[in-house]
C-alpha positions in Angstrom: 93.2 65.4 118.4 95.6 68.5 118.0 93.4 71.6 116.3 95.1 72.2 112.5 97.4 75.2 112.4 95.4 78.5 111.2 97.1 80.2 107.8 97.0 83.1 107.1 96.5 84.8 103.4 100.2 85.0 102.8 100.9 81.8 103.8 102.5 80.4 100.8 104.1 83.8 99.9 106.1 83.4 102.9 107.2 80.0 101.9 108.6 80.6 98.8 110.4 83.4 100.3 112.3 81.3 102.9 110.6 82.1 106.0 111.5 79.7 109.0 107.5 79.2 109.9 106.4 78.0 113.4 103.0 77.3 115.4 102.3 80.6 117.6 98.7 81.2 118.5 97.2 78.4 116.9 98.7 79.7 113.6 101.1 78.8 111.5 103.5 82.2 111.3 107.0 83.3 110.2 109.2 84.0 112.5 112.6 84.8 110.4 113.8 84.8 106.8 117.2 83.7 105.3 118.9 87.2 106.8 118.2 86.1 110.3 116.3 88.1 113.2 118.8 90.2 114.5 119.0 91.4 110.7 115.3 92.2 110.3 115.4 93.8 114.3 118.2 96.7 112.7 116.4 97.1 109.5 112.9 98.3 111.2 115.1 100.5 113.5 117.1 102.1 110.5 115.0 102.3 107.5 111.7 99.8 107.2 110.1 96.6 107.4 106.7 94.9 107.0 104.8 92.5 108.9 102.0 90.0 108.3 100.1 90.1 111.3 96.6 88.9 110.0 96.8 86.7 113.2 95.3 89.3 115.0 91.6 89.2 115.5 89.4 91.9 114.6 86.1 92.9 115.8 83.5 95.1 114.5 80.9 96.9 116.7 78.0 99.4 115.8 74.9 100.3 117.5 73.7 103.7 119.6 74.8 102.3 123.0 78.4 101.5 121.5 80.2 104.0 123.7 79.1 103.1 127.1 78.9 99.5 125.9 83.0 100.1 125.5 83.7 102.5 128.6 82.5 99.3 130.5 84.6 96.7 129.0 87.8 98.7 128.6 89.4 100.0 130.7 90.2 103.5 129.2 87.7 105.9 128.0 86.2 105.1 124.8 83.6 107.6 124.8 85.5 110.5 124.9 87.7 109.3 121.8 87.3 111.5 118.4 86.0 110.1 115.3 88.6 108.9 112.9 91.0 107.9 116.5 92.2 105.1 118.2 93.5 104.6 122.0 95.0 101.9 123.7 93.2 99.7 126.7 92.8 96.5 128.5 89.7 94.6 129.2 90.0 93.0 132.7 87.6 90.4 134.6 85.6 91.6 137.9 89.0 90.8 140.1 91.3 92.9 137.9 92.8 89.9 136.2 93.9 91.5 132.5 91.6 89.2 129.9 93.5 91.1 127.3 94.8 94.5 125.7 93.8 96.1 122.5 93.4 98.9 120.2 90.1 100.6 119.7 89.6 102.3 115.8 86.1 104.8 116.4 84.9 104.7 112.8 82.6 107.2 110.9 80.0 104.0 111.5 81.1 101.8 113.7 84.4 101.0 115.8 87.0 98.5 115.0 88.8 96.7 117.9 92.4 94.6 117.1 92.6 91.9 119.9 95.6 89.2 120.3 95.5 86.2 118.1 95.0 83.7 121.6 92.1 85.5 122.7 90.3 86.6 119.5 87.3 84.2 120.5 87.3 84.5 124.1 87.2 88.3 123.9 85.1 88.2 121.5 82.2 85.6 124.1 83.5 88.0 126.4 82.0 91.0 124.3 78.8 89.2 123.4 78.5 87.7 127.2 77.9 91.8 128.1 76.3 92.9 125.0 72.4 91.4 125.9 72.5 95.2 128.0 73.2 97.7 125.5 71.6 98.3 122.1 75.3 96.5 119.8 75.9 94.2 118.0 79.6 93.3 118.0 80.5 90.8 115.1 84.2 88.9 114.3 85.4 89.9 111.3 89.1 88.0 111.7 88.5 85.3 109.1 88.0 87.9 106.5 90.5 90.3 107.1 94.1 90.7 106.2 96.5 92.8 108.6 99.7 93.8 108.1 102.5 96.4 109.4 104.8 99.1 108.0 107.6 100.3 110.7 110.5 102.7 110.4 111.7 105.8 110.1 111.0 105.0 106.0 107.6 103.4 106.3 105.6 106.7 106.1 107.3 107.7 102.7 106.7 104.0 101.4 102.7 104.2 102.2 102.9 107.6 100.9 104.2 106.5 97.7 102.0 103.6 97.2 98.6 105.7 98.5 99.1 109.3 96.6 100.3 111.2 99.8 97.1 110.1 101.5 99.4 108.3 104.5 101.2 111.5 106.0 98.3 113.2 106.2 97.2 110.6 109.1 98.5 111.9 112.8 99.9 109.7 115.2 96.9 107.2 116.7 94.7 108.5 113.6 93.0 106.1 111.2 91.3 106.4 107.7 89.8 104.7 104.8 92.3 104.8 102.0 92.7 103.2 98.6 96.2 101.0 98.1 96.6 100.2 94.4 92.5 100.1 93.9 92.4 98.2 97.4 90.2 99.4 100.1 92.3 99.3 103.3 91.4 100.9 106.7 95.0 102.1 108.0 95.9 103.3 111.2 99.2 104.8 112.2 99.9 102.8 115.5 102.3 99.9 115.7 104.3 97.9 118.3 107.9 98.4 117.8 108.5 101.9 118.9 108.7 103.2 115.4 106.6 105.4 113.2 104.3 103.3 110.8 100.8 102.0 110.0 98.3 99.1 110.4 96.6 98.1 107.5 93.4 95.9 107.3 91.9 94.8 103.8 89.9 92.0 102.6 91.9 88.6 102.9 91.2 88.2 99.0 93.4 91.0 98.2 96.2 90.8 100.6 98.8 89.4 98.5 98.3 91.8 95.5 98.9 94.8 98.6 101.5 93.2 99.9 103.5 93.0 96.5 102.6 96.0 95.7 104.4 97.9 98.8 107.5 95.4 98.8 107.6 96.5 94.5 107.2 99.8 94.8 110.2 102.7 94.0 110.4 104.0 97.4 110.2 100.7 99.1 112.9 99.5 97.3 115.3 102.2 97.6 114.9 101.3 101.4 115.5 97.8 101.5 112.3 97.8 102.6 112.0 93.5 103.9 109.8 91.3 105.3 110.0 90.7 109.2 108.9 87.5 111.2 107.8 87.1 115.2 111.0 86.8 116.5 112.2 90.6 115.4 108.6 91.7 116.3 109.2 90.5 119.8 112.6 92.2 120.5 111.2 95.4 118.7 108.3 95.9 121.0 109.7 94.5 124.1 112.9 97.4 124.0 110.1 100.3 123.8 108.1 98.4 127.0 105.1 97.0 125.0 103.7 94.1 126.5 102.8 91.0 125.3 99.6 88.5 126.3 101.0 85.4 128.1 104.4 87.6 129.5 103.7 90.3 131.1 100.1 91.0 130.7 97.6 87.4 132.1 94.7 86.6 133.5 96.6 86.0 136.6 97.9 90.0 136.6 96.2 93.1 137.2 97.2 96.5 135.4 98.6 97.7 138.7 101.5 94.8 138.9 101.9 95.4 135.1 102.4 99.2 135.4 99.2 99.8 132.9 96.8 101.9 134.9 97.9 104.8 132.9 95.4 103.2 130.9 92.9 103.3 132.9 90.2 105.7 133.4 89.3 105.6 137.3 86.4 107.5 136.5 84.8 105.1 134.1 82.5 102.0 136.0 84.5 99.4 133.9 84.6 95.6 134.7 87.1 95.1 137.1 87.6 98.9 138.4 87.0 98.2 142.0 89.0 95.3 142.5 92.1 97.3 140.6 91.9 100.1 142.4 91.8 98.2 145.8 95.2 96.5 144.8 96.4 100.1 143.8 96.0 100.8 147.4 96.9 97.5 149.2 100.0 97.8 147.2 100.9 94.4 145.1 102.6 91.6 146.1 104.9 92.0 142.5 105.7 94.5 139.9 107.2 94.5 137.4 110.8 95.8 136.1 113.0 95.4 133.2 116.6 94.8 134.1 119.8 94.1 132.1 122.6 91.4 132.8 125.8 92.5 134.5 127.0 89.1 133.8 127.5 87.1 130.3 123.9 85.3 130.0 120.9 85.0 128.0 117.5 85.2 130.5 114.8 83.7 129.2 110.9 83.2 129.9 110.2 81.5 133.7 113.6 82.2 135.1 113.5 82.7 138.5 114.9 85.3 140.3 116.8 85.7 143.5 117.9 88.7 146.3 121.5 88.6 145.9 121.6 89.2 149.5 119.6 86.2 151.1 119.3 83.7 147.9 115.4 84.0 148.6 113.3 83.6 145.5 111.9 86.9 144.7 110.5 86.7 141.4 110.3 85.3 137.7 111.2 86.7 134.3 108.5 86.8 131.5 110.6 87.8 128.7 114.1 87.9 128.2 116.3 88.1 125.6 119.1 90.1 123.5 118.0 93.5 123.1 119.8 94.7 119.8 119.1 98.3 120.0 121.0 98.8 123.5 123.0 96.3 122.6 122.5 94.6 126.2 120.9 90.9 127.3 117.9 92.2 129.3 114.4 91.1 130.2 111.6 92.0 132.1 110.3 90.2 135.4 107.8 90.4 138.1 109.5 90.9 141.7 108.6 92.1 145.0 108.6 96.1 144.8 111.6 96.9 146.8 113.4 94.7 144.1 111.3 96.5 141.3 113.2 100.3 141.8 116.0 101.2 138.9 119.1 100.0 140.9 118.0 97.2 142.3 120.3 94.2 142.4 119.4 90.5 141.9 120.7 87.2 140.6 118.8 85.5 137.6 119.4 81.7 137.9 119.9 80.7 134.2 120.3 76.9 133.5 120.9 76.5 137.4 123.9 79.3 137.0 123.0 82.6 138.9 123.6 86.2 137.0 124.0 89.3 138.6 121.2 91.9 137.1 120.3 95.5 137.6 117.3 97.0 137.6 117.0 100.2 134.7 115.0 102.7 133.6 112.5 101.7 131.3 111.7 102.0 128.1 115.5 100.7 126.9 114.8 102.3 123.8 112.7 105.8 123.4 110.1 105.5 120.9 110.9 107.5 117.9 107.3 108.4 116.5 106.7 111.4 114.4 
């Protein structure tokens, strides 16, 4: 029997506001409303827009061996990170293989670490698995917490509005407890779409009367601020180069084929060090690129890709799509490095027609954080 579809707080609210809702994750989750994708993509860019993202797992983890406990899992340096912080990493298995990637909050008393809705349990077995070592105790808190997202050049002046000034006041990767019309929310100003913002997370209970409350308030309104499904979340984070579980980060790729050991701390003994830095050196049999069509065509996940020379199969894309922003059908694939260099030439076979690609410079689109 197929495992029911997982809601999430706003579920309904979403419905009544003619979302387009589809299974991702095990969840039931919007992926456009009535104004379309390509809409909601411009909108973050050019003013704001919020997410529901309570799909996300969340774990909480305290105890006096929490730091080393983390500098072992992930694969950037926990320990060093400032109270009220966060930093990206990736937790990897002993042969490098990337089990996932996440964001790490170190609280007054504890931290607070955001995995991908797919692998919310296994990271979090994964956690316990290594836990019996150090004195922790890690706990998952997803079921009973609410997440959402406010992106755009406009977001910080709408969490301003709606938090007395407390939002500004939060530097880029900081996090603090503040209080959103008499709701206790932890926010953090990160996101995944290249644009200034915040991450909230508040009690389940409470998340529609939060959520109205920012989509109602003055400033919000003055800037069209809108709701934004999956599919706009996707083109918004793949144009800055964020990756996404199951494209190009998998269990079947280290951080050295996905051009992620800038977030990895060599010096650390974490899970899976070794084995990355041995491929470092080998060199990897693929690596990844982003490229951009030079002929009319849409790429899509599991393309393959060819040398344009030889025909010979050197690759496959992971994400492709219509990048709004540059305006340009691109996507990102995993080819042998000579193919991998901005420049590089190669033919995308899409619904058995070969197009002619180029590899560019990435990100397509340069962050524009504050």
């Amino acid at each position: 029997m197929e495992t029911p579809l997982k809601h999430t707080p706003l579920r309904a609210w979403h419905v009544e506001h003619g979302a387009k809702m589809v299974p991702f994750a095990g969840w039931e989750m919007p992926i456009q409303y009535a104004g379309g994708a390509l809409q909601e993509h411009r909108l973050v860019r050019t003013s704001a827009g919020i997410f529901d993202i309570s799909h996300m797992g969340q774990l909480e983890l305290r105890g006096s061996d929490a730091p080393a406990f983390l500098d072992y899992l992930v694969t950037s340096s926990m320990s060093t990170l400032e109270e009220g912080n966060s930093r990206y990493g990736v937790i990897c298995d002993t042969d490098g293989g990337v089990l996932d990637d996440l964001f790490v909050y170190r609280l007054p008393d504890k931290w607070w670490i955001v995995v991908n809705a797919a692998n919310t349990e296994s990271d979090y077995q994964w956690f316990r698995r290594h836990a019996a070592e150090y004195e922790v105790e890690i706990v998952n808190v997803s079921d009973g917490t609410a997440m959402f997202a406010v992106q755009g050049p406009a977001a910080i002046e709408i969490m301003d509005d709606v938090s007395g000034g407390r939002i500004s006041a939060i530097p880029r990767f900081g996090a603090a407890d503040c209080s959103i019309v008499g709701v206790h929310c932890l926010v953090g100003r990160t996101g995944y779409t290249g644009e200034d913002g915040v991450e909230l997370f508040l009690s389940t209970a409470e998340a529609r009367i939060v959520w109205e409350a920012i989509l109602d308030s003055e400033v919000a309104r003055r800037a069209d601020l809108s709701p934004i499904g999956l599919a706009a979340r996707d083109s918004l984070r793949f144009e800055p180069g964020f990756p996404l579980y199951g494209h190009e980060i998998s269990r079947e790729v280290t951080p050295v084929e996905a051009r992620l050991t800038w977030a990895c701390d060599f010096d650390s003994n974490f899970i899976g060090r070794d084995a990355i830095l041995a491929r470092k050196e080998a060199g990897p049999a693929q690596r990844l690129c982003t490229f951009t069509l030079t002929e009319r065509g849409v790429p899509r996940q599991d393309c393959e890709v060819f040398a344009d020379s030889d025909g010979r199969k050197i690759g496959t894309v992971v994400t492709g799509m219509f990048a709004p922003s540059a305006e340009v059908y691109a996507g990102n694939a995993f080819v042998e490095p000579a193919y991998s260099k901005v420049g590089a030439e190669f033919e995308v076979d899409i619904r058995g027609k070969r197009k002619a690609a180029v590899v560019v410079k990435r990100p397509l689109y340069k962050p524009a954080y504050k």
